[in-house]
C-alpha positions in Angstrom: 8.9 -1.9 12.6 8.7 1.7 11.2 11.3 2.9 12.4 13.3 -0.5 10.8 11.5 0.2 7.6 12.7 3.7 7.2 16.4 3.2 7.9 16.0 0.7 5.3 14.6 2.9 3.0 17.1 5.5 3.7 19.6 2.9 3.1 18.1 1.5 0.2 18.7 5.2 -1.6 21.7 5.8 -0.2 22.8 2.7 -2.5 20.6 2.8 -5.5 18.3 0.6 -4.9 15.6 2.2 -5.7 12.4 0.4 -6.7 12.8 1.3 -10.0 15.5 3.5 -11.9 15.9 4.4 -15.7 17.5 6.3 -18.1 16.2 7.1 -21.8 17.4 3.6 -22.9 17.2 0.4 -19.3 14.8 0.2 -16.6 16.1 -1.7 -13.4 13.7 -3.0 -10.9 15.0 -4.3 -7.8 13.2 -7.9 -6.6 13.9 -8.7 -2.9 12.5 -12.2 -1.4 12.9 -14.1 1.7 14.4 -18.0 0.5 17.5 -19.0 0.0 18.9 -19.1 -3.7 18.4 -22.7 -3.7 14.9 -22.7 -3.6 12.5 -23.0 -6.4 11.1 -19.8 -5.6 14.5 -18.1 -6.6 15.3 -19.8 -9.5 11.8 -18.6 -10.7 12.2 -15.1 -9.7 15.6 -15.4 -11.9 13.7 -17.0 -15.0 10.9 -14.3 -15.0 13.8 -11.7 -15.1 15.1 -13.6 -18.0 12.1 -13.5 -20.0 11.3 -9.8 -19.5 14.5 -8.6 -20.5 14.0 -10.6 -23.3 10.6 -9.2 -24.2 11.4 -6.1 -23.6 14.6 -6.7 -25.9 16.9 -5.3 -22.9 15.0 -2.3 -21.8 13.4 -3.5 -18.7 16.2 -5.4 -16.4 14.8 -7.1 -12.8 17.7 -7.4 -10.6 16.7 -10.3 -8.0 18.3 -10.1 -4.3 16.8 -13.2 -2.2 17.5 -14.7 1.3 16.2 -11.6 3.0 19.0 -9.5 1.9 16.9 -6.3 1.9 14.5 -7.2 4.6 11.9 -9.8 6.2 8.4 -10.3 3.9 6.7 -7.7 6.1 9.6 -5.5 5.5 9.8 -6.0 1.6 5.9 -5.3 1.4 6.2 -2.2 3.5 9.2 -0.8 1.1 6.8 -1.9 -2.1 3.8 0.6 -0.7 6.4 3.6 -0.8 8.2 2.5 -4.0 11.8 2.2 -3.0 11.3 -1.6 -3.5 10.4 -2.6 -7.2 8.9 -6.5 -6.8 8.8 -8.6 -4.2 7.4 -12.7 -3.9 5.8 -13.3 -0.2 3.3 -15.7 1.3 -0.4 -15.0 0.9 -0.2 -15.2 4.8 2.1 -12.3 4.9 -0.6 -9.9 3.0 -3.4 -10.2 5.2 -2.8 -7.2 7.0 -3.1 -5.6 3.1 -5.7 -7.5 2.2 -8.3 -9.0 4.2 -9.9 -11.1 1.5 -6.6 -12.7 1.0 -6.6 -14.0 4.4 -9.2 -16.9 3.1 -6.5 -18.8 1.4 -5.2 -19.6 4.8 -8.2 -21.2 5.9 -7.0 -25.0 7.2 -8.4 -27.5 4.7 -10.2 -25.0 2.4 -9.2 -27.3 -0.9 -10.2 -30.3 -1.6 -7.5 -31.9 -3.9 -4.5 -29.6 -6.5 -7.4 -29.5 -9.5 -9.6 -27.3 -6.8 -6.2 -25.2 -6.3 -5.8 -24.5 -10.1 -9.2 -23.7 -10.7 -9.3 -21.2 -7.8 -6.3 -19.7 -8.3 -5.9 -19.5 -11.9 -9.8 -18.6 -11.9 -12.1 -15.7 -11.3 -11.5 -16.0 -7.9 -7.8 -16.1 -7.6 -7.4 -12.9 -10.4 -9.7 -11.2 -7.7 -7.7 -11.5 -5.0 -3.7 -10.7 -6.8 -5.7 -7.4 -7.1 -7.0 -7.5 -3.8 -4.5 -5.0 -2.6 -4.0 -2.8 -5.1 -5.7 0.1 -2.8 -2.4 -0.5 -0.4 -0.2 0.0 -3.6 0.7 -3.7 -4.3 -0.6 -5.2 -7.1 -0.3 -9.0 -7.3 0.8 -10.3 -10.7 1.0 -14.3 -10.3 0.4 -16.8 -7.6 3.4 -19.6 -7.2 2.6 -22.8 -5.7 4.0 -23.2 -2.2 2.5 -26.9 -1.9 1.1 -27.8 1.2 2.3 -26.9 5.2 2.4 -29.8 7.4 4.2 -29.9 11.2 7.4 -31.0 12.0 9.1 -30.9 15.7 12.0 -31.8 17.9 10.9 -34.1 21.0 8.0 -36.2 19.4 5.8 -36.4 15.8 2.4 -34.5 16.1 0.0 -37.2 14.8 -3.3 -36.0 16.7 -4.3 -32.4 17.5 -3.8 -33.5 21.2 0.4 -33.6 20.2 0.4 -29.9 20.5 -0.8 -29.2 23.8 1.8 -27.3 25.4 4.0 -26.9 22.2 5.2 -23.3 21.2 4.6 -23.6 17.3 6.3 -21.0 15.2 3.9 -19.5 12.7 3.9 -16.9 10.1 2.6 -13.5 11.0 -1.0 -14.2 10.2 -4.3 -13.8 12.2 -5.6 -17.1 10.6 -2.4 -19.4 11.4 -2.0 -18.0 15.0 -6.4 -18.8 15.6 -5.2 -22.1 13.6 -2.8 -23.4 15.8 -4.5 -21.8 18.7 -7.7 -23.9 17.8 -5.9 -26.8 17.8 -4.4 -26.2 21.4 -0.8 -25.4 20.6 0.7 -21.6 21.2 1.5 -20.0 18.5 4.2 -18.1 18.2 5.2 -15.7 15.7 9.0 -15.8 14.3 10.8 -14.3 10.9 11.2 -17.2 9.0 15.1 -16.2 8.7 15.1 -16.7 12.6 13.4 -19.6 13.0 16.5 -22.0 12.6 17.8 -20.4 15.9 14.5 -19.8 17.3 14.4 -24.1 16.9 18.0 -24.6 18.0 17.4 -22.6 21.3 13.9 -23.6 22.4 12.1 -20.5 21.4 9.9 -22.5 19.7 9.0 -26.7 20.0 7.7 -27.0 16.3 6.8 -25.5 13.3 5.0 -25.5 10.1 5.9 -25.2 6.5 6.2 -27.4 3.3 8.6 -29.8 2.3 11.1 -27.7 0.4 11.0 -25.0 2.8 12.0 -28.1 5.7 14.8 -29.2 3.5 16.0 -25.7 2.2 16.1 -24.6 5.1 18.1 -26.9 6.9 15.3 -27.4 9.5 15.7 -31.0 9.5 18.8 -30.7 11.4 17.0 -29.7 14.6 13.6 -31.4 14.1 13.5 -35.0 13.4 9.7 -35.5 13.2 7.9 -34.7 9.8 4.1 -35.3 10.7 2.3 -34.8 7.0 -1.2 -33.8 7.7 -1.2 -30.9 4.9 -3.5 -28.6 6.8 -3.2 -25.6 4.8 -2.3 -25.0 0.9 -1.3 -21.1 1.2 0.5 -19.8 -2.3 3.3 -17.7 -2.3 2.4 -14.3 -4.4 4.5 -12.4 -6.7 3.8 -9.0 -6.6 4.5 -5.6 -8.0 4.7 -1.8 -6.6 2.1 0.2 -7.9 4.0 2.7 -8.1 6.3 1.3 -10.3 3.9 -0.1 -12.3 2.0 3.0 -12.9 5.6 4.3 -14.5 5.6 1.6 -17.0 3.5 2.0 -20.5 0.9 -0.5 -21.0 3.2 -2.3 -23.2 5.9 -2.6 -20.8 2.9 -3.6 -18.0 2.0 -6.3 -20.9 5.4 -7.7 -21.1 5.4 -8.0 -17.2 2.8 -9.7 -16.5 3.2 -11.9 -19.5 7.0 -12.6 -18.1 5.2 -13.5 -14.6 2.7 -15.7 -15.6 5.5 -18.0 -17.4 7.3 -18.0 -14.8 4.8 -19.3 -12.9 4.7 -22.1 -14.9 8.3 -22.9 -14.8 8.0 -22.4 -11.2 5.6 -25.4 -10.8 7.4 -27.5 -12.6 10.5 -26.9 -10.6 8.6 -26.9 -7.5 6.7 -30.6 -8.3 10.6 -31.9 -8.7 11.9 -29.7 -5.7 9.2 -31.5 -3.4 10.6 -34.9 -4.3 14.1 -34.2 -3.8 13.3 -32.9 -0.4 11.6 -35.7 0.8 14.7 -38.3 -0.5 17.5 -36.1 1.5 15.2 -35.6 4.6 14.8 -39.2 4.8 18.5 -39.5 4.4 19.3 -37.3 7.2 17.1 -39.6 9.6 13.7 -37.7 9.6 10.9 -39.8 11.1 8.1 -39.0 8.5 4.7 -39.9 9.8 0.8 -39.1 7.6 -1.3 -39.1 10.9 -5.4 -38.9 9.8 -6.3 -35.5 8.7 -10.2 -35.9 9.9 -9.5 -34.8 13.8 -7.7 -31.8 12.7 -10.5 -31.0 10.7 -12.8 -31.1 13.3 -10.7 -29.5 15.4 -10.5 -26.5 13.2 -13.8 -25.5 12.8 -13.9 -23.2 15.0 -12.0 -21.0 12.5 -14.4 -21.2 10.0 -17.3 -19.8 12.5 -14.8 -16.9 13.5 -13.5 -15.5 10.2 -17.4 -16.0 9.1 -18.8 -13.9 12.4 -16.4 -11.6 11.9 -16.6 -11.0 8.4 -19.8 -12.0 6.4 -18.1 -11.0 3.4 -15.3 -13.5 3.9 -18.0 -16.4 4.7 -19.3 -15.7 0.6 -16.1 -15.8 -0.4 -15.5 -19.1 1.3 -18.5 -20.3 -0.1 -17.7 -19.3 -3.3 -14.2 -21.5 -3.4 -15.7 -24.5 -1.9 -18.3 -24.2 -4.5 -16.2 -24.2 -7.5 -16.0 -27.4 -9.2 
């Protein structure tokens, strides 16, 4: 992986694309994401480049390169900490290694309903962890909403935790999906998500996880043809900032940032609530079987995950507490 991550960064100056370049007059920061252009996620990204060159009144430019162009999400984050990458958006999951308090927003069936979401996220609680890992030089600006993961697979539909005995199940390089899974009594198995349509196709892996978009955007639903909609986790996707770019912008410029990211957030929602519905009318065109098995024996089974993550780390038990106590 380091060796990957500094070809990329020799590569990356080689071409100019350094996180951040400027003369007296335009600041360009490169943003590099993971999804396809197609996805909500992107067309986000775009907007929130939109608005800060417009608040900045042309001074500050975000060029936006997506589909994993300059790297996977552990690749982007690693080229962020050294500054050769401006901005990046990622999963929540893909930070824990960054930031361990982080790693409680991929708990399984931590929220109760999308008002508990908002009032995390957009609370106390949520502007504690987007700065979580500003000690690793990433400073989080904005969560997105990445609505909720659910299973889908290629030989059956997984309506019971029992369904995934003996099924490889791709996940996301993340302590807390891989236990997840585990605790469930499928293997996980950790894949780039730019890999996984192969990794499906040729039996690397039985089944995956993800949310709906994702499933369509991806083109997922070509290999697997069971959508089981159990919703077990609710993980955000995070749009963050190098610190070290940051640090080279004046408090105005960091103003007009994070004012440009937290509309875009909104915009993203909103293209995210209709995204969700469009995927679920094509995947049902394309023959999907779409099942909503009970959530209650996956939430017994999971359990176990709580008692880890709060033997492990105390600290992370408060926090838990702290999010299912916030009303």
């Amino acid at each position: 992986m380091k060796y990957n991550r500094f070809l990329l960064f020799g590569l990356l100056l080689l071409f100019g694309y350094g996180g951040c370049q400027s003369d007296s007059r335009i600041k360009v920061i490169k943003m590099g994401h993971a999804q396809v252009t197609a996805h909500p996620v992107h067309n986000a990204m775009v907007f929130l480049a939109k608005k800060l060159e417009e608040k900045s009144k042309g001074r500050i430019r975000v060029k936006v390169y997506p589909n994993q162009q300059l790297g996977t999400e552990r690749e982007l984050l690693e080229l962020l900490q050294i500054g050769s990458l401006g901005m990046t958006k990622v999963s929540a999951a893909s930070l824990e290694a960054f930031s361990p308090e982080i790693s409680v927003l991929g708990l399984p069936f931590l929220f109760r309903d999308d008002d508990h979401i908002s009032k995390v996220l957009n609370g106390e609680i949520g502007t504690e962890l987007l700065l979580s890992s500003e000690k690793f030089w990433l400073r989080g600006l904005c969560f997105y909403d990445a609505g909720k993961r659910s299973f889908y697979s290629k030989a059956k539909p997984i309506e019971t935790p029992a369904d995934l005995t003996g099924l490889k199940v791709r996940v996301q390089e993340s302590k807390m999906a891989i236990n997840m899974i585990r605790s469930m009594g499928g293997s996980p198995t950790p894949v780039a998500y730019g890999e996984l349509y192969t990794a499906l196709q040729q039996g690397i892996v039985d089944a995956a996880e993800n949310n709906l978009p994702s499933f369509y955007n991806s083109r997922h639903y070509e290999v697997c043809k069971y959508l089981s909609i159990d919703e077990h986790t609710a993980i955000p996707d995070v749009v963050l900032v190098s610190t070290v770019v940051w640090d080279q912008l004046s408090p105005e410029e960091q103003q007009w940032m994070q004012e440009a990211a937290d509309e875009s957030a909104i915009y993203q929602s909103e293209l995210w609530k209709a995204s969700v519905e469009e995927s679920m009318r094509e995947v049902q065109k394309a023959g999907v079987q779409i099942s909503y098995p009970s959530k209650e024996p996956f939430q017994t089974q999971v359990q176990s995950v709580y008692e880890l993550v709060t033997k492990e780390n105390p600290q992370l038990g408060q926090l838990i507490q702290r999010i299912q106590n916030t009303k």
